[in-house]
ZAKOLVEX-23908 format. One line per field, with one value per residue: residue number from 1; x, y, z of N, C-alpha, C in turn; residue in one letter. Coordinates in steps of 0.2 Angstrom, whole numbers, plus 2048, in hexadecimal, padded with zeros to 3 digits. Each point is the difference from the previous one (the first is absolute). Layout:
BEGIN
nr	c(NUM  ...)
npx	c(X  ...)
npy	c(Y  ...)
npz	c(Z  ...)
capx	c(X  ...)
capy	c(Y  ...)
capz	c(Z  ...)
cpx	c(X  ...)
cpy	c(Y  ...)
cpz	c(Z  ...)
rest	c(A  ...)
This chain:
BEGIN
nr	c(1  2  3  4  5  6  7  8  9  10  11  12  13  14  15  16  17  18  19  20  21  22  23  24  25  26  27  28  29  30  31  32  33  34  35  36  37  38  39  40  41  42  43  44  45  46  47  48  49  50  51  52  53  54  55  56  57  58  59  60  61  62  63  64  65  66  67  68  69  70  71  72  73  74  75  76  77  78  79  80  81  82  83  84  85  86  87  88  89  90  91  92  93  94  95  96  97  98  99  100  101  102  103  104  105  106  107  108  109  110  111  112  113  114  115  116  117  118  119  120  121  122  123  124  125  126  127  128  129  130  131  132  133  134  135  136  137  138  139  140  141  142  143  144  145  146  147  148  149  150  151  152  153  154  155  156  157  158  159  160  161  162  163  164  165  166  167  168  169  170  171  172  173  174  175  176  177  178  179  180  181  182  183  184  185  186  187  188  189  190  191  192  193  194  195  196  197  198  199  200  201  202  203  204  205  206  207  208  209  210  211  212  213  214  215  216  217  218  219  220  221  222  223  224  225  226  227  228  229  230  231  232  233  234  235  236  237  238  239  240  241  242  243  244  245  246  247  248  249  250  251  252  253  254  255  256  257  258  259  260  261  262  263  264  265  266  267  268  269  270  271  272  273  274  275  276  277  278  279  280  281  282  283  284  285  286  287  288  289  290  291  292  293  294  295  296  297  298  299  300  301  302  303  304  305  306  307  308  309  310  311  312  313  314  315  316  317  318  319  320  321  322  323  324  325  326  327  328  329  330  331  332  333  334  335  336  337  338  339  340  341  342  343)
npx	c(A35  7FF  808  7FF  7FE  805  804  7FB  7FD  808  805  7F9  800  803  7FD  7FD  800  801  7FE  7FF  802  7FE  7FB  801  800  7FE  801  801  7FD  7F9  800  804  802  7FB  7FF  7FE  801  806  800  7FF  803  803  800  7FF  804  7FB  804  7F8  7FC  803  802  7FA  7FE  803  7FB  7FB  7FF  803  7FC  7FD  804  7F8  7FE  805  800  801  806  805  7FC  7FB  800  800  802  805  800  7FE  806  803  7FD  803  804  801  800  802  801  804  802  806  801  800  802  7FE  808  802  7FC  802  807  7FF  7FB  803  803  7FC  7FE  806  7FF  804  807  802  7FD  803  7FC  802  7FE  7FA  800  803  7F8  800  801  804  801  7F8  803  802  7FC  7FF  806  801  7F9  7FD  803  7FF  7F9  804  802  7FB  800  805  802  806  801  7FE  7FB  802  7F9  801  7FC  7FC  802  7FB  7FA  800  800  7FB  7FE  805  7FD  7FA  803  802  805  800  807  7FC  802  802  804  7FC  7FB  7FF  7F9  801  7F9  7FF  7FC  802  800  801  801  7FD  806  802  7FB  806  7FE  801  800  7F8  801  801  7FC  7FB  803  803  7FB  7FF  805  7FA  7FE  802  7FB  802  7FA  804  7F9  7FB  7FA  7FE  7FE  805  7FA  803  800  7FC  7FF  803  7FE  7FC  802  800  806  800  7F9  801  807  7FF  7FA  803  804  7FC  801  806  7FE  801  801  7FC  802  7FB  7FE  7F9  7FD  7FD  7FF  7FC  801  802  7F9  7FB  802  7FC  7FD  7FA  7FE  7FC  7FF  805  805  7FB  804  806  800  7FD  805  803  807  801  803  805  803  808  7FE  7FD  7F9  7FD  7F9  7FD  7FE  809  7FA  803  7FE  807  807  808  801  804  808  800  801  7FD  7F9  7FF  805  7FC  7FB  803  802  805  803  7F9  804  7FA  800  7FA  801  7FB  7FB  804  805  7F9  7FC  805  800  7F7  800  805  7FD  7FC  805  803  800  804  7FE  807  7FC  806  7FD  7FD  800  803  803  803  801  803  805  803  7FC  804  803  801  7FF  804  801)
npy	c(0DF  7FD  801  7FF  7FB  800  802  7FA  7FB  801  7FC  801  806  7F8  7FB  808  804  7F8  801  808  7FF  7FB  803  805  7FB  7FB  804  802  7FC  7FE  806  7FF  804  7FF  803  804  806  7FE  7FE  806  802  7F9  801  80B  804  801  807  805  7FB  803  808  7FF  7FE  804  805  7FC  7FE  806  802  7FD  804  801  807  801  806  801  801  7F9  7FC  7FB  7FA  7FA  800  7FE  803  805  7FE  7FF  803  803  7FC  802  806  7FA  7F9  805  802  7F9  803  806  7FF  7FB  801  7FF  804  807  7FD  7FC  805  804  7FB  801  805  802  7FB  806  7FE  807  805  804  803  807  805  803  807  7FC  801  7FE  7FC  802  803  800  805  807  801  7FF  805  802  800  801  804  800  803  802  807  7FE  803  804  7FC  7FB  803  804  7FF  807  801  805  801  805  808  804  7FC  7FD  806  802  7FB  801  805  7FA  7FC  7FD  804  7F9  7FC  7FE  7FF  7FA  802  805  800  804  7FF  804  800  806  803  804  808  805  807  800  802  805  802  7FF  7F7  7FE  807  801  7FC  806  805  7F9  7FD  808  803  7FC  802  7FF  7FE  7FF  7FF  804  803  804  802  801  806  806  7FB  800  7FB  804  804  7FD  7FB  805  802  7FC  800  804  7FE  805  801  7FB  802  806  800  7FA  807  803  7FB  802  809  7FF  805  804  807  803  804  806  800  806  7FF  805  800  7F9  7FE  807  7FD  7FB  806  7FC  7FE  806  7FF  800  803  802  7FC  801  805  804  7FC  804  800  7FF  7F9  802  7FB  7FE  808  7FF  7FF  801  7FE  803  7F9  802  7FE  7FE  807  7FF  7FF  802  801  7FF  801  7F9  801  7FC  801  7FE  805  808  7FC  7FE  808  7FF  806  803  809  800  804  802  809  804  806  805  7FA  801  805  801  801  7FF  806  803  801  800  803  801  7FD  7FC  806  806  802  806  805  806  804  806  7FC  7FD  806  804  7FE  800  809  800  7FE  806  803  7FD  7FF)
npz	c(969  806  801  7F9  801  803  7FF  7FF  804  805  7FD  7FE  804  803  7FD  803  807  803  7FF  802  805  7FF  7FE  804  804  7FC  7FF  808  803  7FB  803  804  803  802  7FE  802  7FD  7FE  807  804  7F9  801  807  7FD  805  803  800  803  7FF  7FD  7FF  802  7FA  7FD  803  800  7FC  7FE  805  7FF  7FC  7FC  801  7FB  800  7F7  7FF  7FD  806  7FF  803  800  80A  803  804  7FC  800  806  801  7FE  800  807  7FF  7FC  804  804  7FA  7FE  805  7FF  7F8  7FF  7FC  803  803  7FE  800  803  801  7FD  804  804  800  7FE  808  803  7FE  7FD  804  7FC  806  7FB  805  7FE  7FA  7FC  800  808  801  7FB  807  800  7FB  804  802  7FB  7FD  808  7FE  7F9  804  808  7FC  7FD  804  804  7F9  7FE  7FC  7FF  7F8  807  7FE  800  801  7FA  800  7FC  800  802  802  7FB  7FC  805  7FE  7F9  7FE  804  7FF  808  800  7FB  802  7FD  7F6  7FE  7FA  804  7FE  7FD  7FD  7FB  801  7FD  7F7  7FE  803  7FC  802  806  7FD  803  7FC  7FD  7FC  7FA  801  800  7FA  7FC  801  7FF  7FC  7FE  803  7FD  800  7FC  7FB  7FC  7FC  7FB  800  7F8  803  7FA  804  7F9  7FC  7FA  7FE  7FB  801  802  7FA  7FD  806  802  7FE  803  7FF  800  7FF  7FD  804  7FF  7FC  800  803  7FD  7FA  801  801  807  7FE  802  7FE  801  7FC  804  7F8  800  7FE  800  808  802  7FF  805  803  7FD  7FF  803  7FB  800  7FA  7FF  803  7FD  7FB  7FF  801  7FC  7FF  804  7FC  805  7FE  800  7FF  7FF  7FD  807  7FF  807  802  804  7FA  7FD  7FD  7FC  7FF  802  7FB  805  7F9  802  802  800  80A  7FE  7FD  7FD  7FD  803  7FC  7FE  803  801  800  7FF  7FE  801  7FE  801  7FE  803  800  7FC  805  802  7FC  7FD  805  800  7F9  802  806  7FE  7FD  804  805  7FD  800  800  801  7FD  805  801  805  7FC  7FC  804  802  7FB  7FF  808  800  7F9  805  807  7FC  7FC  804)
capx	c(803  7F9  802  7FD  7F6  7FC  801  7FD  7FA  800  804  802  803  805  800  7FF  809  803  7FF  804  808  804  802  805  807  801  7FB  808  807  802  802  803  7FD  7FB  7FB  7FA  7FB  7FF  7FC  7F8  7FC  801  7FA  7FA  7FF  802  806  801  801  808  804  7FF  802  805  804  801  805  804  7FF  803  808  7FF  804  805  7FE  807  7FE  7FD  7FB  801  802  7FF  805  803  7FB  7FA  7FF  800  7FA  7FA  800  7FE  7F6  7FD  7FD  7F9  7FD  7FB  7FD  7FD  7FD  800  802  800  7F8  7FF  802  7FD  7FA  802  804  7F9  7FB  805  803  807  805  804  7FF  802  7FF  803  7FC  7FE  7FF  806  7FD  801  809  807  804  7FD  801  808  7FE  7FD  804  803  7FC  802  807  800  7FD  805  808  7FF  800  807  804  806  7FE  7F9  7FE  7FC  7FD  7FC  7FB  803  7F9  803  800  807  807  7FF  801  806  803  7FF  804  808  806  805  7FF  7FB  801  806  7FE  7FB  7FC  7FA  801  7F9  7FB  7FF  804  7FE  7F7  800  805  803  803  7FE  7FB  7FF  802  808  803  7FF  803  805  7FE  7FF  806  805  7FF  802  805  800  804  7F9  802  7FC  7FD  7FF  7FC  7FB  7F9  7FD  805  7FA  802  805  806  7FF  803  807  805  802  806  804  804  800  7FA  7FD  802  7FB  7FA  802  801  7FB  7FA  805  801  7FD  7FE  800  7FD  7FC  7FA  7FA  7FE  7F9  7FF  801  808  804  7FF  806  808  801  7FE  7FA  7FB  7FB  7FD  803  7FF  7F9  7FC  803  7FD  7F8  800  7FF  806  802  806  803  807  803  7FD  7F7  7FC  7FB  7FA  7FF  7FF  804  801  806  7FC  805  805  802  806  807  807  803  7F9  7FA  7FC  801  805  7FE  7FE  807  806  7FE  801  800  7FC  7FC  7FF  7FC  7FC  7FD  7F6  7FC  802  7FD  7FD  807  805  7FD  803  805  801  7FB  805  802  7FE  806  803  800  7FD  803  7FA  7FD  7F9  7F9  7FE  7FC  7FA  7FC  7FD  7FA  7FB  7FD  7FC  7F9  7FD  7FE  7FD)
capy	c(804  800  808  806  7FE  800  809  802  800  805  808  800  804  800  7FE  805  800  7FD  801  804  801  7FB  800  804  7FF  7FC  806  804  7F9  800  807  804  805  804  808  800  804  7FA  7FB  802  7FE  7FB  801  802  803  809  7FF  802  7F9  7FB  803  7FD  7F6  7FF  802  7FB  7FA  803  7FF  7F9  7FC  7FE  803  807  806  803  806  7FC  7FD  7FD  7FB  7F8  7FB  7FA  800  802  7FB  7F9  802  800  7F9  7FB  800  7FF  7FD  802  803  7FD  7FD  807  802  7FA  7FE  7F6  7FC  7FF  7FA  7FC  7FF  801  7FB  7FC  802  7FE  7F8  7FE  7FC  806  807  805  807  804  804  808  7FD  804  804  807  801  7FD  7FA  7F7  7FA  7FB  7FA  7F9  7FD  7FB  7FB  7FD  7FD  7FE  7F9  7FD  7FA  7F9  7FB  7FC  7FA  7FE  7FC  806  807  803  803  806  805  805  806  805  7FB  7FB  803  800  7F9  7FF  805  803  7F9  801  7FD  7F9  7F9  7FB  7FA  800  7FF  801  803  805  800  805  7FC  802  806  808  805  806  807  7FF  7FC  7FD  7FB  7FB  7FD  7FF  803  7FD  7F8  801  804  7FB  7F9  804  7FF  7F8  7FF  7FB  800  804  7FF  805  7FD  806  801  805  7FA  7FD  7FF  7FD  7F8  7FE  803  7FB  7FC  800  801  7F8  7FE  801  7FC  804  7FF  7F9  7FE  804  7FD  7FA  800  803  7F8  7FC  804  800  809  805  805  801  807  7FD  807  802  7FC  804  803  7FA  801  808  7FF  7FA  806  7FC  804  803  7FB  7F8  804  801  7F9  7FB  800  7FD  7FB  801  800  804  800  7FF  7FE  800  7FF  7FC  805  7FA  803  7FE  7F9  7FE  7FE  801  804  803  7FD  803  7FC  801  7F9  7FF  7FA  801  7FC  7F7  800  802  7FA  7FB  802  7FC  805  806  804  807  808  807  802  803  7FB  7FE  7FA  7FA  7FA  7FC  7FC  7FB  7FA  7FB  7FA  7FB  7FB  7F9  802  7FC  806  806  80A  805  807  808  801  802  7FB  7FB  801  7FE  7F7  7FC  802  7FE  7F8  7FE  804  7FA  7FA)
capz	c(805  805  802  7F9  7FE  806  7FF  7FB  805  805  7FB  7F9  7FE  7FF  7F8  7FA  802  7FD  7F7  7FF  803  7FC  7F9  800  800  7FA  7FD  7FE  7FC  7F8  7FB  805  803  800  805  804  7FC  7FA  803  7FE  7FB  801  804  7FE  807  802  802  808  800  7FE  804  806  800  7FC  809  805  7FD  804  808  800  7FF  7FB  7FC  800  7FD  7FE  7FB  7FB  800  808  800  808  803  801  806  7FA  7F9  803  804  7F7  7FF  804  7FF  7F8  804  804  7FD  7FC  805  800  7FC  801  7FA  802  7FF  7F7  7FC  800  7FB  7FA  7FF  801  7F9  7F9  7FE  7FD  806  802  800  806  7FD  807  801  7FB  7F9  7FB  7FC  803  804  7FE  805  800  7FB  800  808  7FC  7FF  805  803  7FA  7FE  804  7FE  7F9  801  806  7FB  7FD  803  7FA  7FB  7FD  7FA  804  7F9  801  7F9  801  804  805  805  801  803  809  802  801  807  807  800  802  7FD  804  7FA  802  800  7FC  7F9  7FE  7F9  801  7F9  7FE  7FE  7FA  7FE  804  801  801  7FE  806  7FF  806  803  7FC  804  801  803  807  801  803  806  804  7FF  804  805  801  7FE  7FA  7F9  7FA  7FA  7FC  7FB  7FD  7FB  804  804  7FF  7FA  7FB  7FD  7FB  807  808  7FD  7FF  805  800  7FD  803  803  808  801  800  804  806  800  803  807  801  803  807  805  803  803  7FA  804  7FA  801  7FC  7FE  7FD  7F7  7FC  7FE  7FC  7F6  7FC  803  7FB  7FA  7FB  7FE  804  7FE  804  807  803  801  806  805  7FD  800  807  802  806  803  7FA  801  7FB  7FA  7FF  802  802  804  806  801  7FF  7F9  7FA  7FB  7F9  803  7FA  7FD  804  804  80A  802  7FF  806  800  805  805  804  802  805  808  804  7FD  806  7FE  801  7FC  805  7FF  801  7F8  7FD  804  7F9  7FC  806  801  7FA  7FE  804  7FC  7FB  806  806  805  7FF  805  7FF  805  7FE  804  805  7FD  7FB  803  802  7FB  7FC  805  7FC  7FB  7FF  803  7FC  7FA  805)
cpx	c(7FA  802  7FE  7F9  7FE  803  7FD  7FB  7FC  801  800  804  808  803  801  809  804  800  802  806  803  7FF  803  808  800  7FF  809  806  800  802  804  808  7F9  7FD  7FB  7F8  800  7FE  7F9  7FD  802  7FA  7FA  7FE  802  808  803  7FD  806  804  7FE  804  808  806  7FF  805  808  803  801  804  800  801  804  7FE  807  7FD  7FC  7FA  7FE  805  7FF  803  800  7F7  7FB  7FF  7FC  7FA  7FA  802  7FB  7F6  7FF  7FC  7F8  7FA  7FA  7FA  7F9  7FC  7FD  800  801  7F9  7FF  802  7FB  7F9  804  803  7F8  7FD  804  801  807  803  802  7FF  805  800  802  7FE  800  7FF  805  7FC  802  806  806  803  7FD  803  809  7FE  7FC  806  805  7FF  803  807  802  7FE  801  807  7FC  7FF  803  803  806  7FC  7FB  801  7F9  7FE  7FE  7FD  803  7FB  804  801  807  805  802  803  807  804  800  803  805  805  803  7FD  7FA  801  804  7FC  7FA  800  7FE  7FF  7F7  7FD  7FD  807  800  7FA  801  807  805  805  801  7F9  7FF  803  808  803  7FE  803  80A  805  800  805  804  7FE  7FF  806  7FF  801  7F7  801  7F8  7FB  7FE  7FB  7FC  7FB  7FC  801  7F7  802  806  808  800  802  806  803  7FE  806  807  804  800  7FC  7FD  803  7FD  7FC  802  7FF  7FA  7FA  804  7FE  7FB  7FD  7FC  7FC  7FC  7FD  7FB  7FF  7FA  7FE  7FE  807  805  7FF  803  807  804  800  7FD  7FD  7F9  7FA  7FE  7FD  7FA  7FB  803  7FA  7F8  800  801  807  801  807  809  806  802  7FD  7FB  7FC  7F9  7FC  800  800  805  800  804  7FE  805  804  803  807  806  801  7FE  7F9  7F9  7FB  804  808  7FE  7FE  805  803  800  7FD  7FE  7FC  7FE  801  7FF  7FC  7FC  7FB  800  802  7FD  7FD  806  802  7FB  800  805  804  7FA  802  804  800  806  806  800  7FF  801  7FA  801  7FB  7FA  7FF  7FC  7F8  7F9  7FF  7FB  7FB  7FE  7FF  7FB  7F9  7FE  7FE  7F9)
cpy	c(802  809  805  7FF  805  809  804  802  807  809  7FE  805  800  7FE  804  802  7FE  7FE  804  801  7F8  803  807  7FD  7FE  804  803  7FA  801  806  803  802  807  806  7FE  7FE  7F9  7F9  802  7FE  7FA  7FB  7FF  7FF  808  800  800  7F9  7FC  801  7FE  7F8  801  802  7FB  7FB  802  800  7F8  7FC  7FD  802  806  804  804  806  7FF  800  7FC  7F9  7FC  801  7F8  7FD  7FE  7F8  7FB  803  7FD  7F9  7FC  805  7FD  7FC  803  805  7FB  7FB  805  7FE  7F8  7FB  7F8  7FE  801  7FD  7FB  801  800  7F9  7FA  802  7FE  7FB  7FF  7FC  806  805  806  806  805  805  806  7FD  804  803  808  801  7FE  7FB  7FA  7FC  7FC  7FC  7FB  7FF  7FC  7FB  7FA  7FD  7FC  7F5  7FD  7FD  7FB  7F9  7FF  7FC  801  7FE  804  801  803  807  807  805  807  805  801  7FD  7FA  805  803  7F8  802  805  800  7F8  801  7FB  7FD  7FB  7FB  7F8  7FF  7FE  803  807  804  803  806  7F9  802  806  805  800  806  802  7FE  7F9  7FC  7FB  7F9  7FA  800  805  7FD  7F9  800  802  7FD  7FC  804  7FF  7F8  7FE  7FA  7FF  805  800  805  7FF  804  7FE  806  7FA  7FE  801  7FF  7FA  801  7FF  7FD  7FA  801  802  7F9  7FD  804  7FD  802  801  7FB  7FD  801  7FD  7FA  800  803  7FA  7FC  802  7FC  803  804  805  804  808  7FD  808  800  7FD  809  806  7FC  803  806  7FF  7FE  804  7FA  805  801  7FB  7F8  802  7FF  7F9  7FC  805  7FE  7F7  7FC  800  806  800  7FB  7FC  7FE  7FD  7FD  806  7FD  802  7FE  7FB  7FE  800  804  805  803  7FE  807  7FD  7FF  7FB  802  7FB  7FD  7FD  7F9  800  800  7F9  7FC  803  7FD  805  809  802  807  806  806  802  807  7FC  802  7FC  7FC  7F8  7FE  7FD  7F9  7FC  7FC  7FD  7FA  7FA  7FB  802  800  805  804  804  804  803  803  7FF  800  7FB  7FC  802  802  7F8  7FE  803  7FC  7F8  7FC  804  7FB  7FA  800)
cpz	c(805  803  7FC  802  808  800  7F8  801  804  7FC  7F8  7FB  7FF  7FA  7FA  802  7FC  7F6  7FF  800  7FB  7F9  7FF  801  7FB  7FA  7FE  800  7FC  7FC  805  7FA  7FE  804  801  7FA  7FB  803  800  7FA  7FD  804  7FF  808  800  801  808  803  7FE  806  809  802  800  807  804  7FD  800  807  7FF  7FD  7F9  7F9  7FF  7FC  801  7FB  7F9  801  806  7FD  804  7FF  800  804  7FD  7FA  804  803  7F7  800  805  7FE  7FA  804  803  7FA  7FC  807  802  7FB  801  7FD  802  7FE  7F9  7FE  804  7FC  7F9  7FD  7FE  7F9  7FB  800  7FE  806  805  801  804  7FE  803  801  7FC  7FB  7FC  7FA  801  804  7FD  803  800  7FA  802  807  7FB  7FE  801  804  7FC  7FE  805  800  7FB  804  804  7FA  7FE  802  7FD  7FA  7FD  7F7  802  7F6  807  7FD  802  803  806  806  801  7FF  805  802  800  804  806  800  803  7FC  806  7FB  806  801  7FA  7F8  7FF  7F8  800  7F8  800  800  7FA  7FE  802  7FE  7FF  800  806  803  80A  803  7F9  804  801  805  809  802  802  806  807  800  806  808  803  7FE  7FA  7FB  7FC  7FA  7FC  7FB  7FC  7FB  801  802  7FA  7F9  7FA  7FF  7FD  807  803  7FD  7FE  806  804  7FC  800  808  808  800  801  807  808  7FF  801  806  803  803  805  806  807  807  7FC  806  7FC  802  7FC  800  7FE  7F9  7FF  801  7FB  7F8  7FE  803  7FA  7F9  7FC  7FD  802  800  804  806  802  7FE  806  807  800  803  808  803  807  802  7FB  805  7FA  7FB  7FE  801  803  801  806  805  7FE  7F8  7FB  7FD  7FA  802  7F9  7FF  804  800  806  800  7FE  805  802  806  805  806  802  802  809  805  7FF  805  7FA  803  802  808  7FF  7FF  7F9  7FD  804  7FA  7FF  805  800  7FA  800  806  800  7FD  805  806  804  7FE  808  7FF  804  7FD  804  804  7FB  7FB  805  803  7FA  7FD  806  7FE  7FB  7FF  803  7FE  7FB  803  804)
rest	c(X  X  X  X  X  X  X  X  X  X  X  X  X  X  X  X  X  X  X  X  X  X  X  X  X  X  X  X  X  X  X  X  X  X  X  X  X  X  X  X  X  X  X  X  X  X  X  X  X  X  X  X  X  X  X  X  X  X  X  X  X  X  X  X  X  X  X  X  X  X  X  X  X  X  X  X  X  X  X  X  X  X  X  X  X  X  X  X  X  X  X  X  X  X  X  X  X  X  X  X  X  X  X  X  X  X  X  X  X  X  X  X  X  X  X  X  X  X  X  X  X  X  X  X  X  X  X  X  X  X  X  X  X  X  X  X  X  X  X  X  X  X  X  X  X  X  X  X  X  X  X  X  X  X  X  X  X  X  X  X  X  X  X  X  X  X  X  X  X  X  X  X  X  X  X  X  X  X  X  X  X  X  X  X  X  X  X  X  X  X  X  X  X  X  X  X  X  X  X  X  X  X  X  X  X  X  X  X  X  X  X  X  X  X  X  X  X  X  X  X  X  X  X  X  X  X  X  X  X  X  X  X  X  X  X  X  X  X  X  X  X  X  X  X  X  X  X  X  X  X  X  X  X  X  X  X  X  X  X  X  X  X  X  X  X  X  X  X  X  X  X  X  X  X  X  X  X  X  X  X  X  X  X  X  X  X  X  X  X  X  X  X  X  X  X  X  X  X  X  X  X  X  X  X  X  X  X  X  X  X  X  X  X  X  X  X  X  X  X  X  X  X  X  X  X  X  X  X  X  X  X  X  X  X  X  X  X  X  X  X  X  X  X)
């Protein structure tokens, strides 16, 4: 946009404005109705700085202040819609994905502005980025895999509900993870089928099993059936975790833990654990996808954001290229640091 470069130029102070006022609007979309005092500390903006913004954007038809709290207007929404555009224009997030795309050597990059290290909201703006780039692949016949975590269960929740295409699937790529039945796959794979109007099929296992377990639950009938479907799938949506969060997520033992890192693991996708350069450094026992699948899917888009997912996100995009990487401002702008650093 040559009108942003050039009032960037003249008025650079308009880009700090405008940042302001959009991530206040966005700020009270997401939690409205909201006060004053609880934006401020949301923010981490003085209050008599809130209360200034908060008067203009008012005078402008943008937003209501009630007794509850504030809220966007109609005005407001569509005003927050049409600045994503100019923001990621400001911050100069088109040119970051292009470097980011170049250094990684992937097919795909899309990033969205900020870092959900530090902003909650950036993780459900990955998350409908993410969903948005999943329906432009579905076809009829889809099977579509999905892991599990906090990350894909934004995927499902920030997903518009409408049928896409016809007979499509949508199956856990692996077993569960943890206490939080919301952030398991099956729950997210469910969750999703609904908002695709598609069919789903469950996969009840835990993630990570002992040799005896894992062989007797191979032979199980329902089991065996999904993991069929599991090497048919021709989607898969994935998260990338930290390999030392992953392993205590995983309750490894400490032990373990500290050789798998000693060893150089940074970065963990279903059930693998890798270095830097991709390489295989633990696998933990589990149902569902494995590497060899991973290779043969037609169609996968990776996940993860935040800079202290910078190292994981180069591991495990290493693994194939011909992959989509939904990330964070801040992710991207750490991995561009740490690879032109290694170079």
């Amino acid at each position: 946009m040559d009108l942003i470069r050039l009032l960037k130029g003249i008025a650079p102070e308009i880009s700090d404005i405008l940042e302001i006022r959009y991530n206040i609007l966005r700020h009270v979309y997401y939690n409205q109705p909201i006060g004053r005092r609880g934006l401020s500390q949301i923010l981490n903006i003085g209050e008599r700085a809130i209360r200034t913004e908060v008067n203009i954007l008012k005078e402008l038809g943008l937003l209501n202040i009630e007794s509850m709290g504030m809220y966007v207007t109609e005005d407001g929404i569509k005003t927050l819609e049409s600045l994503k555009a100019v923001m990621r224009e400001l911050r100069g997030i088109t040119n970051l994905e292009v470097k980011l795309k170049q250094l990684l050597a992937l097919d795909n990059v899309i990033i969205v502005p900020g870092d959900s290290d530090l902003d909650p909201l950036v993780l459900k703006d990955m998350g409908k980025s993410a969903s948005l780039c999943l329906r432009r692949l579905i076809a009829d016949n889809s099977i579509i895999g999905i892991t599990g975590g906090t990350t894909m269960a934004q995927v499902a929740e920030e997903m518009p509900e409408g049928k896409v295409a016809e007979n499509v699937l949508v199956i856990p790529a692996r077993g569960g993870l943890g206490k939080d039945v919301e952030t398991q796959s099956n729950s997210i794979a469910a969750k999703l089928a609904k908002k695709l109007q598609a069919n789903y099929r469950l996969l009840h296992t835990p993630d990570n099993l002992d040799e005896m377990t894992f062989q007797a639950i191979l032979k199980v009938t329902d089991i065996k059936e999904v993991i069929e479907l599991i090497n048919q799938m021709n989607i898969l949506i994935f998260g990338i975790g930290r390999s030392d969060v992953m392993a205590r997520r995983r309750q490894l033992p400490e032990t373990l833990i500290s050789e798998i890192i000693e060893k150089g693991a940074v970065g963990e996708a279903f059930g693998h654990y890798f270095d830097i350069e991709g390489n295989d450094i633990y696998e933990s026992l589990t149902v569902g996808i494995s590497l060899d699948n991973f290779y043969k899917i037609q169609r996968v888009i990776g996940v993860a954001g935040g800079k202290n997912k910078a190292e994981a996100i180069i591991a495990v995009t290493s693994l194939r290229k011909d992959i989509t990487l939904v990330t964070d401002e801040g992710a991207a702008r750490k991995v561009i640091q740490l690879v032109k650093k290694a170079t």
